[in-house]
ROFI-554202 format. One record per atom (N, C-alpha, C): x, y, z. Coordinates in steps of 0.02 Angstrom, whole numbers, padded with zeros to 5 digits, always signed. Last residue first. Layout:
<atoms>
XYZ...
</atoms>
This chain:
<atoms>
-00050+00042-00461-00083-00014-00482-00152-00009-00490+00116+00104-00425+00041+00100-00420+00007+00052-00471+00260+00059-00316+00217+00070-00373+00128+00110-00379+00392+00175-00228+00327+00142-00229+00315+00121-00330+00518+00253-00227+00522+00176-00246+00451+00152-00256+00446+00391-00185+00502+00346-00208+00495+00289-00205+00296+00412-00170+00343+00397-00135+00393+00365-00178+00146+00496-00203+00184+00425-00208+00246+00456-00182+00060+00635-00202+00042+00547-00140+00084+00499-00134+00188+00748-00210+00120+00715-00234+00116+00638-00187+00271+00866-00175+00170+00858-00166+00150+00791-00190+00383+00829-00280+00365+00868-00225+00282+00880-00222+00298+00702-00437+00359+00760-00403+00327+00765-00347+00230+00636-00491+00261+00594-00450+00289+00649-00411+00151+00700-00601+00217+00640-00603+00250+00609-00565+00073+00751-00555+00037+00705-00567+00090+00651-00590+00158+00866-00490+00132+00825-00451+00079+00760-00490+00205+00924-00633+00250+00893-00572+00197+00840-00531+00056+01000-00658+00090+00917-00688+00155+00877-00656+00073+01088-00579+00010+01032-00591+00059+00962-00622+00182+01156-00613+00182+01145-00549+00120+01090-00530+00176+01185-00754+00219+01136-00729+00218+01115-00644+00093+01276-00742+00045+01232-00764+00114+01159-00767+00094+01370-00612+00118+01375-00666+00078+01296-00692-00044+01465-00512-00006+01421-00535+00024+01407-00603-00133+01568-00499-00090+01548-00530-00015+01526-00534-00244+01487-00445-00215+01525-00392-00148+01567-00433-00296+01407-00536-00342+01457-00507-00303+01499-00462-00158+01416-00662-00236+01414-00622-00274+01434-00575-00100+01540-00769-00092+01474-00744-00168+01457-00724-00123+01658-00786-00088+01675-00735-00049+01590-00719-00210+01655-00893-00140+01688-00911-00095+01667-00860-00279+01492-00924-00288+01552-00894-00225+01572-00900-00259+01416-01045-00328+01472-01054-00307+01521-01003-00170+01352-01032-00145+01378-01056-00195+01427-01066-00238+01259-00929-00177+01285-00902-00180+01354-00939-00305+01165-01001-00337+01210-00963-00297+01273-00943-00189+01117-01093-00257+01150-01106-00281+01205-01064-00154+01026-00973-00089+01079-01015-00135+01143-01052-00251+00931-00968-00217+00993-00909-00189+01055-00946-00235+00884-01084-00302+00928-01062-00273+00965-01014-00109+00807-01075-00133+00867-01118-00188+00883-01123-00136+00739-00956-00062+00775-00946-00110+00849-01013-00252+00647-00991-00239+00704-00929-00199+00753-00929-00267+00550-01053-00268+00604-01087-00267+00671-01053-00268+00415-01001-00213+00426-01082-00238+00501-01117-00306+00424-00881-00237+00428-00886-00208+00429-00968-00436+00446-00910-00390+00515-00893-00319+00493-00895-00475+00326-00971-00493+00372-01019-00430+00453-00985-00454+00248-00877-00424+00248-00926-00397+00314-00975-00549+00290-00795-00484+00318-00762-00434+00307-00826-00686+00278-00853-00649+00330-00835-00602+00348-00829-00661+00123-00870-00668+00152-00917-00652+00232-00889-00661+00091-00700-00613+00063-00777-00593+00131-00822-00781+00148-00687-00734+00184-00669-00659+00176-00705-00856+00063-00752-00869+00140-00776-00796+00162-00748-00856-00060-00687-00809-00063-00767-00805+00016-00767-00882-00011-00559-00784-00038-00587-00804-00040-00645-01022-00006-00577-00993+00049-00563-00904+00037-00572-01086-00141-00580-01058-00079-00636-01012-00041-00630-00950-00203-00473-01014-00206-00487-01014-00168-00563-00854-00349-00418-00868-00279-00430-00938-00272-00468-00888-00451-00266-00882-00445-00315-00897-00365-00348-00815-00519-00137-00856-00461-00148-00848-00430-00218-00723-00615-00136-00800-00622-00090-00840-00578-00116-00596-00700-00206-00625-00636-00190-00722-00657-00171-00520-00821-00211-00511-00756-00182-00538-00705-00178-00603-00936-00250-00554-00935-00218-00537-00860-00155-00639-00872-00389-00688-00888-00329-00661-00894-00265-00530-00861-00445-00575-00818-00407-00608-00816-00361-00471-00988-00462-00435-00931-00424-00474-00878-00390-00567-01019-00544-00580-01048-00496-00514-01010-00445-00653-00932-00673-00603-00962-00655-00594-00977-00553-00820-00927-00700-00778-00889-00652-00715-00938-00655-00956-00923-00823-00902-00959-00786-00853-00890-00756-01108-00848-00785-01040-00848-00823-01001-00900-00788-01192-00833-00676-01223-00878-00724-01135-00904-00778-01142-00775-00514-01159-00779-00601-01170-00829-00617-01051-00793-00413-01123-00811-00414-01154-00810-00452-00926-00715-00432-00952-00809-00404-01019-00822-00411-00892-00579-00524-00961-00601-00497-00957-00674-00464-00773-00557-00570-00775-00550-00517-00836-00574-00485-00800-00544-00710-00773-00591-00702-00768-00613-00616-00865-00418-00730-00912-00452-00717-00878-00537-00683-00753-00336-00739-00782-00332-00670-00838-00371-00656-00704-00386-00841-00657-00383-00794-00701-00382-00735-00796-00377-00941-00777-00418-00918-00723-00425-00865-00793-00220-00926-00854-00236-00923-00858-00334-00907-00656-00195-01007-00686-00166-00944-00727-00207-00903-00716-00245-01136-00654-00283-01112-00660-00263-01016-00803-00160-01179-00816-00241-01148-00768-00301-01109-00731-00027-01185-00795-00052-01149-00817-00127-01134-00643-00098-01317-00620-00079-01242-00676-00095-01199-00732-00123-01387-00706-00182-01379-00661-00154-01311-00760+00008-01445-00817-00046-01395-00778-00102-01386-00672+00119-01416-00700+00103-01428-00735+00043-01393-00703+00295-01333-00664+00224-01327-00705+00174-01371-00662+00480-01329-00687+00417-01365-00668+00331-01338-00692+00585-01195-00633+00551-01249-00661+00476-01271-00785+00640-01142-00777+00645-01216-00729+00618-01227-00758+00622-01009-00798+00588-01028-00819+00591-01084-00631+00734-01012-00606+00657-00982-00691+00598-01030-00718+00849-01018-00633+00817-01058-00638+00733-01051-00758+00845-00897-00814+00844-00945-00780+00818-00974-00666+00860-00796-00711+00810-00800-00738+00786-00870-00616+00978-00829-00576+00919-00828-00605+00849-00835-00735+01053-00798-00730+01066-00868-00660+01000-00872-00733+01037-00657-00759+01026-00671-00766+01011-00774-00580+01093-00619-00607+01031-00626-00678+00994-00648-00624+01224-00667-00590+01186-00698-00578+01102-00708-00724+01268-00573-00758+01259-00634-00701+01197-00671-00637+01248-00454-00705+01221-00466-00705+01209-00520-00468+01256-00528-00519+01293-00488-00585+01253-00488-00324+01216-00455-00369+01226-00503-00421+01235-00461-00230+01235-00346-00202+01244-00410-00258+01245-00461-00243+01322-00212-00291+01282-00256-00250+01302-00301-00135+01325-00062-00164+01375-00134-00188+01329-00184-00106+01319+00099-00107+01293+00037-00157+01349+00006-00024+01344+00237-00040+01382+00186-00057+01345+00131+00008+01278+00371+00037+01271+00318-00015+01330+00273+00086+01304+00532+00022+01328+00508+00034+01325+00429+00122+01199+00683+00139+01202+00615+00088+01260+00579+00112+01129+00795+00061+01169+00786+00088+01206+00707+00161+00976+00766+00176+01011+00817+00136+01062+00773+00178+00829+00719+00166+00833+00792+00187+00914+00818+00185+00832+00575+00134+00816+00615+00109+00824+00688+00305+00897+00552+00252+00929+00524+00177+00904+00561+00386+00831+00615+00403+00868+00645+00341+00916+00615+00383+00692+00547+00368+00706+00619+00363+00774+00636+00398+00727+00410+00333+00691+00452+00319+00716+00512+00523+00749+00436+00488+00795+00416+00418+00783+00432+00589+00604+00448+00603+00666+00504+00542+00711+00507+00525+00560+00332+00505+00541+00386+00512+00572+00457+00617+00609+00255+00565+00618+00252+00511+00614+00317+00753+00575+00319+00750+00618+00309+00668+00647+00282+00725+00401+00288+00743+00441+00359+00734+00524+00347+00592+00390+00157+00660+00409+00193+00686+00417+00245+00432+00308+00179+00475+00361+00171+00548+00365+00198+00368+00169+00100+00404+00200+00175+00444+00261+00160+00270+00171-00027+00305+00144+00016+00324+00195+00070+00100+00175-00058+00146+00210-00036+00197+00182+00005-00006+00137-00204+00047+00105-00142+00096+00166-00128-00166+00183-00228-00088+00200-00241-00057+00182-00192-00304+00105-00345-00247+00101-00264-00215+00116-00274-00420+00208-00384-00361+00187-00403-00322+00168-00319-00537+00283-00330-00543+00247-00392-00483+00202-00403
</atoms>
């Protein structure tokens, strides 16, 4: 749904790369949430209200992408892009919006139902570390996302 740029890792990261990738290694991972949870994360996420001037605002972004419309297209566009978005980018728009301005405290939610943490129990700082950027997570120092 989202591009995340990953810049270049550290010499010292990058050591670790190597030495995790190229050799019979046996890692252990533990589900921090569970089926249902992500699933009940989901649900969260498609109850959060937006109003309609968001939805259209969305909804012109991805229609603006169409060259072949009936709409005017600024001419940069046309220019640059071939493959225009469809419904499915404004929804996702509208989805990802909707989790990034409400993820941290639904997590924190879910978190706080189970005693142990989550499904593995996990502490509910060890979820949210990684949606900040911390140890585990996809981005990389210095990177952006977009």
């Amino acid at each position: 749904m989202f591009n995340i740029r990953v810049g270049y890792p550290t010499e010292a990261e990058e050591l670790e790369i190597m030495k995790l990738t190229t050799s019979p290694f046996d890692t252990k991972l533990s589900p921090i949430l569970s089926g249902p949870d992500i699933m009940q994360l989901q649900d969260v996420v498609r109850r959060v209200p937006i109003a309609d001037h968001v939805i259209r605002y969305a909804m012109k972004l991805a229609r603006a992408t169409r060259i072949h419309a009936k709409e005017p297209v600024p001419d940069f566009i046309r220019q640059w892009v071939s493959w225009a978005a469809g419904p499915r980018a404004s929804q996702y728009l509208i989805i990802g919006a909707k989790a990034a301005g409400g993820a941290e405290r639904t997590l924190l939610r879910v978190f706080r139902r189970h005693p142990r943490g989550g499904a593995s129990g996990a502490p509910a700082s060890r979820a949210l570390q990684f949606r900040r950027g911390g140890r585990g997570s996809h981005e990389r120092r210095g990177s952006s996302t977009s």
